[in-house]
C-alpha positions as CSV (number, residue, x, y, z in Angstrom):
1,X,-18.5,-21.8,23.6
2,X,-16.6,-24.4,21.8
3,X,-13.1,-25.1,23.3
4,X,-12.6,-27.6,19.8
5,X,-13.8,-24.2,17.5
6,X,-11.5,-22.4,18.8
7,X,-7.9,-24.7,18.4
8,X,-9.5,-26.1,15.0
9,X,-9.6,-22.1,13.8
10,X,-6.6,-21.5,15.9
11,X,-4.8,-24.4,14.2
12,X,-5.3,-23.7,10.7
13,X,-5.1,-20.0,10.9
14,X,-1.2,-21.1,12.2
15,X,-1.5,-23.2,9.4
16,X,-2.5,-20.8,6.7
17,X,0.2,-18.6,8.2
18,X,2.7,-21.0,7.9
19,X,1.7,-21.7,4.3
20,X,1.5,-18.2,3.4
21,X,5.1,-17.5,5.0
22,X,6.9,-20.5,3.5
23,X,5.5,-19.5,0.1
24,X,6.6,-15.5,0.7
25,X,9.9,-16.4,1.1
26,X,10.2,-18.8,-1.6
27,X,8.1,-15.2,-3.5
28,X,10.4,-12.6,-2.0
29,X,13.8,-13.1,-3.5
30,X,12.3,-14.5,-7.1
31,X,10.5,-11.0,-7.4
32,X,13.7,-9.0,-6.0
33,X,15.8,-10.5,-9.2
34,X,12.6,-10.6,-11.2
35,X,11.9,-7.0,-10.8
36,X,15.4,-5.6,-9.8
37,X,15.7,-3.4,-5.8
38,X,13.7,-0.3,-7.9
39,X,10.7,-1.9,-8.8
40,X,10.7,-3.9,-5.8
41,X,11.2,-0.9,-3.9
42,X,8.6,0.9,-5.8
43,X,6.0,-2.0,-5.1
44,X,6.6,-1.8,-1.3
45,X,5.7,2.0,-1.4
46,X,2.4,0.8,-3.3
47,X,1.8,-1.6,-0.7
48,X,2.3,1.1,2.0
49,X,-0.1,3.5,0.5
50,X,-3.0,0.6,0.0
51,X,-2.0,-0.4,3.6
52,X,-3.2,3.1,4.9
53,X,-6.6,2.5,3.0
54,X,-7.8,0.9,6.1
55,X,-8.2,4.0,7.7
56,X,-11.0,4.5,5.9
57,X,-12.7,1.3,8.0
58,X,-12.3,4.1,10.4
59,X,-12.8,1.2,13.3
60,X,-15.9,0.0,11.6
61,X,-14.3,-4.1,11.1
62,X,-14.0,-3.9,15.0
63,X,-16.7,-2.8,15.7
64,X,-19.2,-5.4,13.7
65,X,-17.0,-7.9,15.1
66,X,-17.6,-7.1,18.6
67,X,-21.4,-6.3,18.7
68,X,-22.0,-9.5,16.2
69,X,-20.0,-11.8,19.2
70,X,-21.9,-9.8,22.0
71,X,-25.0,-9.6,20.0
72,X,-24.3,-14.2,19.4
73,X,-23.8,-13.9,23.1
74,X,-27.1,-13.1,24.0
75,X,-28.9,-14.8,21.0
76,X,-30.5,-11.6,19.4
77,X,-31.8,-12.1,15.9
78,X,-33.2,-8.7,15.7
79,X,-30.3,-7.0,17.2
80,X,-27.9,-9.2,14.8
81,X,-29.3,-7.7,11.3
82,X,-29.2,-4.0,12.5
83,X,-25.8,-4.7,13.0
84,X,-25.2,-6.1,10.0
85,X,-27.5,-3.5,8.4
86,X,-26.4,-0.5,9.7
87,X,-22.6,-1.8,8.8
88,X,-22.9,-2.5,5.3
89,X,-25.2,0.9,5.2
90,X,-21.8,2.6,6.1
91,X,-19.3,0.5,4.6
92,X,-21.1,1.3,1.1
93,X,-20.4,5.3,1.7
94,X,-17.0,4.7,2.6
95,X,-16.3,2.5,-0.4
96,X,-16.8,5.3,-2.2
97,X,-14.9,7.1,-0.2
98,X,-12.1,4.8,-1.4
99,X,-12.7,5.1,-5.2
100,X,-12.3,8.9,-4.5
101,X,-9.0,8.3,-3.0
102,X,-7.7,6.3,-5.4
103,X,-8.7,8.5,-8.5
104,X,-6.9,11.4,-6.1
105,X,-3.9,9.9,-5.3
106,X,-3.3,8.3,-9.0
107,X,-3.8,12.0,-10.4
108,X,-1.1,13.6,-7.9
109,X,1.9,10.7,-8.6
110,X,4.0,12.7,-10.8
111,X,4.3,15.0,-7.5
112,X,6.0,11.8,-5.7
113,X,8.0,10.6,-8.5
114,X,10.9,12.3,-10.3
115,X,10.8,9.6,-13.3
116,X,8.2,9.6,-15.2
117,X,7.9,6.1,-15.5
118,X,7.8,5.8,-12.0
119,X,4.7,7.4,-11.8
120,X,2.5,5.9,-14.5
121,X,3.2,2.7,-12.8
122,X,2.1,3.6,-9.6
123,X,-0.9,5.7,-10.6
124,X,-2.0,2.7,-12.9
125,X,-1.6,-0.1,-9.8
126,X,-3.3,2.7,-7.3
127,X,-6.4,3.0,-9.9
128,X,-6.6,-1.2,-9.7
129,X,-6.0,-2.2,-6.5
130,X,-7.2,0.7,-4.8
131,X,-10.6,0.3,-6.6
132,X,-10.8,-3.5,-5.0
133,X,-10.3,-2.1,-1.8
134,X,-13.7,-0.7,-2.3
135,X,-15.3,-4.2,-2.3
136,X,-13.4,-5.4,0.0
137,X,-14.9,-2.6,2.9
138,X,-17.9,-4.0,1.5
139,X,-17.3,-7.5,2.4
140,X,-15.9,-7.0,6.2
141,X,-19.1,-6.6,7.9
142,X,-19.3,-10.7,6.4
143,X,-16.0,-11.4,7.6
144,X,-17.3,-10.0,11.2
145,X,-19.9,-12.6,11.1
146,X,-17.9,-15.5,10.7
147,X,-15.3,-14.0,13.3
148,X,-18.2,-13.8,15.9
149,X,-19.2,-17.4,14.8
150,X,-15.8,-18.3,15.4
151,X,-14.9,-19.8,12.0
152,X,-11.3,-18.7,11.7
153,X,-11.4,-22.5,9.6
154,X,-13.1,-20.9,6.7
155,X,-10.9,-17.8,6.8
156,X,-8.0,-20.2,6.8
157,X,-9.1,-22.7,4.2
158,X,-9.6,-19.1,2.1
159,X,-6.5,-18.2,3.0
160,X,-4.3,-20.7,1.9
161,X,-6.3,-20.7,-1.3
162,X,-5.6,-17.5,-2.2
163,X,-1.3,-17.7,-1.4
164,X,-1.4,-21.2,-3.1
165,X,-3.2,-20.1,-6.6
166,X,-1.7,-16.9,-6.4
167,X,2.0,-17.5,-5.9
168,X,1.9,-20.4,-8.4
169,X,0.0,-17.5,-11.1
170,X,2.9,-15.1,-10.6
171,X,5.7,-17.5,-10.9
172,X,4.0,-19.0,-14.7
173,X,3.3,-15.1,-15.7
174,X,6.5,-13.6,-14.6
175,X,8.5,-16.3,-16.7
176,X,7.1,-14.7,-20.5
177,X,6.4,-10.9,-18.6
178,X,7.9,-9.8,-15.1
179,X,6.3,-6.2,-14.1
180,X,4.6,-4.7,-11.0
181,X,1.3,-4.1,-13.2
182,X,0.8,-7.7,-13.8
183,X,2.0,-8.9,-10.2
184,X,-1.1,-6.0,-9.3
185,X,-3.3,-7.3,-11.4
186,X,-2.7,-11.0,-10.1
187,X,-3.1,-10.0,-6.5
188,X,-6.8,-8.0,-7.6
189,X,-8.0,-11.4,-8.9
190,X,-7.2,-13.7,-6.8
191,X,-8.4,-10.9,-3.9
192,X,-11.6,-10.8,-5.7
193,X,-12.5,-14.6,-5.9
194,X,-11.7,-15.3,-2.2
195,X,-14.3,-12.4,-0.7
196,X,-16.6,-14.0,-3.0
197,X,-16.2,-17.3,-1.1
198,X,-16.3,-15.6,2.0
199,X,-19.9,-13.8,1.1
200,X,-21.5,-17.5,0.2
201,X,-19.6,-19.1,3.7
202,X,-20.9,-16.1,5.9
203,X,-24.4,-16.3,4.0
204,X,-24.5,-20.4,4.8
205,X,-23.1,-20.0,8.5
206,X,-25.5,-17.0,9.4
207,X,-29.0,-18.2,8.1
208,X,-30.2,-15.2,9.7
209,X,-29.1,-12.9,7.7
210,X,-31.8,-9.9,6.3
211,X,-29.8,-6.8,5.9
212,X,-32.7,-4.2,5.3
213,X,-32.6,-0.5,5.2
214,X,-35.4,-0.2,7.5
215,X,-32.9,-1.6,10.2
216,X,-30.6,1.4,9.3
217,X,-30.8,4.4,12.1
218,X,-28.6,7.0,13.4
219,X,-28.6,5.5,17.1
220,X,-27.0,1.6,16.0
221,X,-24.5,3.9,13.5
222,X,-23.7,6.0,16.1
223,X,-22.7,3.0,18.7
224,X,-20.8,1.2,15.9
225,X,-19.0,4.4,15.0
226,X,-18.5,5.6,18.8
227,X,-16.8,1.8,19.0
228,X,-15.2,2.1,15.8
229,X,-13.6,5.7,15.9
230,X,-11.0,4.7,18.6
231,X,-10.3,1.2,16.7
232,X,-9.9,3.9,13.8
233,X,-7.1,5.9,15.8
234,X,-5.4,2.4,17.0
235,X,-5.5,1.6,13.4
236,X,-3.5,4.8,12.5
237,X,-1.0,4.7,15.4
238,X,-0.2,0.5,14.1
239,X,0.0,2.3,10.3
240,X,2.6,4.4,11.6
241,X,4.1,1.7,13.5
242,X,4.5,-0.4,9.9
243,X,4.5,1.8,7.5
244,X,5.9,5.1,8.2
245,X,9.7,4.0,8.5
246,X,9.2,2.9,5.5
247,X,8.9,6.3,3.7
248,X,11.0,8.0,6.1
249,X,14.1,5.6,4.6
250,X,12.6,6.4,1.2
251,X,13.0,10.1,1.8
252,X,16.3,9.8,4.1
253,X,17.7,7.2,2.4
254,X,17.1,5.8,-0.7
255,X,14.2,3.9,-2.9
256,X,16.5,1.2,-3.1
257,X,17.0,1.1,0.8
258,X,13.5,0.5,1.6
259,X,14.1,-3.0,-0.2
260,X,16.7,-3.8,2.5
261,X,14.8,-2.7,5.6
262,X,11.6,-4.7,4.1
263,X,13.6,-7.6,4.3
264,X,13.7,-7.0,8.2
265,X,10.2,-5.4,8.7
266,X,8.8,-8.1,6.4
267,X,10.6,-10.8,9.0
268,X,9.2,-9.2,12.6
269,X,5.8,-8.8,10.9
270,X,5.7,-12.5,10.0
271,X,6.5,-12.9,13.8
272,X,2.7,-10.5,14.7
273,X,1.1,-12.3,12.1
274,X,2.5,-15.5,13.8
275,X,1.1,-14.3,17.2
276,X,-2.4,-13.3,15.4
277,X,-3.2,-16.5,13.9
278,X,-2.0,-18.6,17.6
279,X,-4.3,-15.9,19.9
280,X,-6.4,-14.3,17.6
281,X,-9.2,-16.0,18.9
282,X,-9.4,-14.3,22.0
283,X,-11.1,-11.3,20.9
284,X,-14.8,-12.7,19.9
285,X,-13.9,-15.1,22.6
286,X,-13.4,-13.0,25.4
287,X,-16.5,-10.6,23.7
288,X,-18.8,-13.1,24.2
289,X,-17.6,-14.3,28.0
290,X,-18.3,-10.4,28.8
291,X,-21.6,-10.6,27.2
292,X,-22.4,-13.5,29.3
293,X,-21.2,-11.9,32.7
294,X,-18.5,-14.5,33.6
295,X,-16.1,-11.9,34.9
296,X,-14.1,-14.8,36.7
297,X,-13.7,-16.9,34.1
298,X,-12.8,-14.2,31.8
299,X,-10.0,-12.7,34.6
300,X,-8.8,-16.2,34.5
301,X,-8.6,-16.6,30.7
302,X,-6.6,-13.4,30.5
303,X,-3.7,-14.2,32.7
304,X,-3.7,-18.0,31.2
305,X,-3.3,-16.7,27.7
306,X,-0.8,-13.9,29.3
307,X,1.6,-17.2,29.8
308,X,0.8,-18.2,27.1
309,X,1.3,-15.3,24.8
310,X,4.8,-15.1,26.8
311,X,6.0,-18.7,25.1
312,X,5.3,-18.3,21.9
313,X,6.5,-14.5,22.1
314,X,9.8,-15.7,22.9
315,X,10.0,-18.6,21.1
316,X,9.2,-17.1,18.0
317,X,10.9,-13.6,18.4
318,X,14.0,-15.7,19.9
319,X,14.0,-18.0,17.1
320,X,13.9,-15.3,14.7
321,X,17.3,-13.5,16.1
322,X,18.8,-16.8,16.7
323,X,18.4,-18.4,13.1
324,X,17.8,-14.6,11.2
325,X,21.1,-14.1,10.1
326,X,22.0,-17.1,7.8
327,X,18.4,-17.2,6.9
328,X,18.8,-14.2,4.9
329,X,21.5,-15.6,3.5
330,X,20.0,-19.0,2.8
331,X,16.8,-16.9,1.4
332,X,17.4,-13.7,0.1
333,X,21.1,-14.4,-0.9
334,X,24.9,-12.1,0.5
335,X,25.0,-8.7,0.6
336,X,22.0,-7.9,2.9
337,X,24.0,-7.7,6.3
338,X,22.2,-4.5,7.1
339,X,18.8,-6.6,7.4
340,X,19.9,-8.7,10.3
341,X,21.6,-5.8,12.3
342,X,18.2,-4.2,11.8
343,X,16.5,-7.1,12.2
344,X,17.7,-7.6,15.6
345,X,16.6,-4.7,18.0
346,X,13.2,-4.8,16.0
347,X,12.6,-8.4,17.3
348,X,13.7,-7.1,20.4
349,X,11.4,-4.3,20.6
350,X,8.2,-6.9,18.9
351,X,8.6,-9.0,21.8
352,X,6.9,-6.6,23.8
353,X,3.8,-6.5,21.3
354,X,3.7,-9.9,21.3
355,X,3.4,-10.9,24.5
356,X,0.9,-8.4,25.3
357,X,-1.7,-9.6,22.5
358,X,-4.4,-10.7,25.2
359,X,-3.4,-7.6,27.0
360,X,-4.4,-5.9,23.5
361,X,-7.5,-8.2,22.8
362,X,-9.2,-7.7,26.3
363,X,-8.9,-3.6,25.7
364,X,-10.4,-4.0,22.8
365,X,-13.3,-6.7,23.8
366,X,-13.9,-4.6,26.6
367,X,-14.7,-1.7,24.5
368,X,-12.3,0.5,26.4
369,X,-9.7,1.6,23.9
370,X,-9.7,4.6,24.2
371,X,-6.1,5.7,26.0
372,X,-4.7,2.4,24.2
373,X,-5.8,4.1,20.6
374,X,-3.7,7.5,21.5
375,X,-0.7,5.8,22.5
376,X,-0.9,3.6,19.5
377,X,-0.7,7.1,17.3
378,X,2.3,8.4,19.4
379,X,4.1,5.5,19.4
380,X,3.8,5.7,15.7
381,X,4.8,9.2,15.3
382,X,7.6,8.5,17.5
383,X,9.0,5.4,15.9
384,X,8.9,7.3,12.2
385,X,10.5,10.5,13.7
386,X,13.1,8.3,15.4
387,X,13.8,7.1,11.5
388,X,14.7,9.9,10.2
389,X,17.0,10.8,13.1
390,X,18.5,7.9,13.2
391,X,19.2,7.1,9.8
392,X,20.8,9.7,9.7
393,X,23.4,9.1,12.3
394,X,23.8,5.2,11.6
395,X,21.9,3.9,8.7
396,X,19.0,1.1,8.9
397,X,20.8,-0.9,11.7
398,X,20.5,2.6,14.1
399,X,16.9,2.8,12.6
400,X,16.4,-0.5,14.1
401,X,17.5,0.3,17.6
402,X,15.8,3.5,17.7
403,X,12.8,1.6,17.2
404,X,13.3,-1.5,19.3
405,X,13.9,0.7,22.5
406,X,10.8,3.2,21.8
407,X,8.6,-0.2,21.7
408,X,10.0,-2.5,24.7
409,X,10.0,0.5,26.8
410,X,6.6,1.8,26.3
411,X,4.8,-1.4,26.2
412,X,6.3,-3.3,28.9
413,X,5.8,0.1,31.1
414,X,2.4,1.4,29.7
415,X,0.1,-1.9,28.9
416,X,-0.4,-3.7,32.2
417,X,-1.6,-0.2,33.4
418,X,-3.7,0.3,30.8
419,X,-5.6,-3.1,31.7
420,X,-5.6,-1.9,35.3
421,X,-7.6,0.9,34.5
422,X,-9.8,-1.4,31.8
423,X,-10.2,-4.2,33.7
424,X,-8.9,-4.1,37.0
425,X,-6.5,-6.3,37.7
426,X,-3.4,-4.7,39.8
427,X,-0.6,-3.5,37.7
428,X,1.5,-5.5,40.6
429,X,0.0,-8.6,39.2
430,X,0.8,-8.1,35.5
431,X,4.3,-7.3,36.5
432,X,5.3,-9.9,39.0
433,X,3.4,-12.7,36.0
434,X,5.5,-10.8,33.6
435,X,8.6,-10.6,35.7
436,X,8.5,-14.1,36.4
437,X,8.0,-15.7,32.8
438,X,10.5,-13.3,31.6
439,X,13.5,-14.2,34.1
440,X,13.0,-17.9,32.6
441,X,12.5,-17.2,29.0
442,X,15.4,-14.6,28.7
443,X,18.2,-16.3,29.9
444,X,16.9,-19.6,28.4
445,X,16.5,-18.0,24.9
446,X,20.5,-16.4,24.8
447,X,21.5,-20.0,25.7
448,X,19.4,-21.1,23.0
449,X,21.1,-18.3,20.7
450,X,24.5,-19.0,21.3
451,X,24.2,-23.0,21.3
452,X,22.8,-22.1,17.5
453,X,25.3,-19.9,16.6
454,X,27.6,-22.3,17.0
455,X,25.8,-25.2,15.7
456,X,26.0,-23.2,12.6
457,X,29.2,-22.0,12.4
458,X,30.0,-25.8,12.7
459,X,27.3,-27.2,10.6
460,X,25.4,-24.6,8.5
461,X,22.0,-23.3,8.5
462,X,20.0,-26.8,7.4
463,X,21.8,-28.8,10.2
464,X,20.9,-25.9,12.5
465,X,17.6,-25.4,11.3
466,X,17.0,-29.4,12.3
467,X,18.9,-29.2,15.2
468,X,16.8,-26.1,16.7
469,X,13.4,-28.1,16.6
470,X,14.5,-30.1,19.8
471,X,16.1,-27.2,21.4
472,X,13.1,-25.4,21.2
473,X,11.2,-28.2,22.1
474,X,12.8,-28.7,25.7
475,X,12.8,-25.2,26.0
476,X,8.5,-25.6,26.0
477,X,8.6,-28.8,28.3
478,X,10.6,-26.4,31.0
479,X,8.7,-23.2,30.0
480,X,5.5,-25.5,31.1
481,X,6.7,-27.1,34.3
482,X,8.4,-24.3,35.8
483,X,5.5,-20.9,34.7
484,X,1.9,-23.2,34.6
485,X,0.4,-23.9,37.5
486,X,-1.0,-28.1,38.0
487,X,-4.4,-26.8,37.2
488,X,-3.4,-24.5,34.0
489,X,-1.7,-27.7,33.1
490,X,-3.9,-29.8,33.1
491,X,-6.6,-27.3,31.2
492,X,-3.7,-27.8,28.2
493,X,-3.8,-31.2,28.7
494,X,-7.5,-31.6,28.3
495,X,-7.8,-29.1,25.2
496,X,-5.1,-30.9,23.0
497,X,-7.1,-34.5,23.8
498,X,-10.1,-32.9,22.4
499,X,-8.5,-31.2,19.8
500,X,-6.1,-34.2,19.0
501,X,-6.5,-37.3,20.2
502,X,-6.2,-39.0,23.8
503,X,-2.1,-38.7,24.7
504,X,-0.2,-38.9,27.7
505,X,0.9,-35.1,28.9
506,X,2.7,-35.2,32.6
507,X,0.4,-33.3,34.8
């Protein structure tokens, strides 16, 4: 396995992030006076009903991605195209499943909507988009193959593509004709032309590739839906995680509302998606050092990233409370106070996620989700039923600590048992790494917090912004000396020459 694969696809999936986020928030507030808080509002509650289209994967992306890595692991030709096979076979039922849904849900709007209007947008964007969902199910058992070949590069590359071309499409459209239907329509393109370049990559990386029907039979659909299933129920549970405060504030609160606590949501989730494209390459990775039997190494690999995962958790979760509130300002503009008291608690409680990604990834690459799937669905009907209650009592900053508490209590509790029943290692040694990392990292991050608060109070946000990068910077130069062990150093040292170029790092 290729230590440079995996920091080149690490590095410009951060990079593609980064991209995608810088050109989001330059997006966010020239659609919010572009379209006005309704239609803005109205286009989040789209985006939430296409973002519960993925249950209809029902567990099936995870699955090709695992078997493809395990399958690569033990260099199985055969074995690879009646993977790929049997996962398109599937895939192609339930994109149908998908243009059903979409004709179903467009016909019942007027239900949802009290204005008319309101609901001939939303059917007509559900009819589009929700029809180029169907391809896209299509086109995840190819985005399984470069995942198992580790190319996160070409995803990347794609990536940035697609935020680039289509960010620069909305701003020239939305200056003669500003509506939801043409941002839809925009998104569907540009959607469209980067699965196409990810069909020709995976056909060029994999050569192969044979999907035939004869490969299709009930036994390999069974084991990829048997995987898939509780991948399908973890999906739900991180749906409801997302997603469902978001209609419970429509319904409590008000359409307008939802625009507020996006601002928040939308914030944290950059945070996970920051987290994703830093560690996301642990999954095929640690799938294929399971393949291979190297238990050790793999035990090893886990509590490394675990460190790991630990920095940039509370780098970027501290960061985000630290520098969130003028921010908002700078970005969105005054008069959206509410976001940052909500946006608080919910970094709080995303910290926990966070941190526990290789927790998360070695569940899953172990194929032993099962317990971690439920509790993903509870915690999600938990955090939406704590919504309504609480928005009730205190409005979106209450929401927000409802929230936060329900997920640094349960994950920081739950998860290191859950790997100790998966993998073995003694929740006593999760918690004492844990324990440790966080007794340096907490206090080190409110210092952090209220040397910026001041900075900016003096300064202003630029100035602080500037000024942060150094803080931060000794903040990883301690975070190194005083949690990673010589050896552990010295592995970072030897990756980054690799990756990089030959420089001096203290061992």
């Amino acid at each position: 396995m290729s230590n440079r694969k995996l920091l080149t696809g690490s590095a410009l999936r951060f990079g593609a992030l980064i991209i995608g986020m810088a050109i989001s928030f330059l997006m966010m507030p020239f659609l919010i006076r572009s379209l006005g808080d309704h239609w803005y509002g109205l286009w989040i509650l789209v985006a939430s009903t296409l973002g519960f289209y993925g249950v209809f994967d029902f567990g099936l992306s995870s699955a090709t991605q695992r078997y493809i890595s395990h399958a690569l692991g033990q260099r199985d030709e055969t074995r690879l195209n009646q993977i790929l096979s049997n996962s398109l076979f599937i895939y192609a039922f339930i994109a149908v499943i998908a243009v059903i849904a979409s004709v179903s849900i467009a016909l019942s709007a007027d239900f949802f909507f009290d204005d008319p209007e309101d609901g001939d947008v939303f059917r007509t964007i559900i009819l589009v988009m929700g029809c180029t969902f169907a391809i896209h199910f299509v086109m995840n058992a190819y985005y399984g193959i470069l995942t198992a070949y580790l190319r996160f590069d070409i995803q990347a590359s794609t990536d940035i593509f697609k935020a680039v071309f289509r960010a620069a499409t909305i701003y020239i459209v939305f200056q003669y004709d500003p509506s939801v239907i043409n941002l839809a329509l925009i998104t569907v393109l540009y959607d469209l032309i980067s699965q196409f370049i990810i069909l020709q990559a995976a056909k060029r990386e994999a050569p192969w590739i044979a999907p035939r029907l004869t490969h299709v039979s009930k036994a390999n659909m069974a084991e990829l839906v048997n995987f898939g299933f509780h991948s399908f129920v973890m999906f739900i549970g991180s749906k409801l995680r997302e997603r469902g405060p978001h209609f419970a504030i429509a319904g409590t609160l008000s359409i307008g509302t939802v625009t507020v606590f996006q601002i928040a949501t939308q914030l944290v989730q950059y945070l996970a998606q920051l987290q994703s494209a830093l560690l996301g390459v642990l999954l095929p990775s640690f799938t294929r050092l399971f393949s291979e039997g190297k238990n050790e190494e793999l035990d090893r690999s886990y509590l490394f990233t675990l460190k790991i995962s630990t920095l940039t958790a509370s780098c970027l979760a501290g960061g985000m409370i630290a520098l969130g509130q003028p921010f908002i300002t700078f970005w969105i503009g005054d008069g959206y106070d509410a976001a940052y008291y909500t946006l608080v608690p919910l970094a709080i409680g995303y910290s926990s996620i966070l941190l526990h990604y290789p927790s998360f990834q070695l569940i899953v690459a172990l194929a032993k989700h099962k317990t971690y799937a439920r509790y993903e669905v509870l915690e999600g009907l938990a955090l939406t039923t704590a919504t309504v209650i609480a928005a009730d009592l205190g409005g979106l900053p209450a929401v927000g600590w409802a929230l936060g508490i329900i997920l640094a209590t349960g994950r920081m509790i739950l998860i290191p048992r859950f790997v100790s029943q998966t993998w073995g290692t003694s929740v006593g040694i999760i918690q004492l790494q844990m324990f440790k990392q966080l007794s340096f990292a907490i206090p080190a991050q409110i210092t952090l917090w209220f040397a910026l608060k001041e900075t900016n109070s003096e300064f202003g946000f630029l100035i602080t912004l500037l000024l942060s990068i150094p803080m931060y910077g000794i903040y990883i130069a301690l975070y190194q000396w005083l949690i990673f062990s010589t050896t552990e150093r010295q592995k970072i040292k030897a990756l980054l020459q690799t990756y990089l170029a030959p420089i001096k790092i203290p061992s």
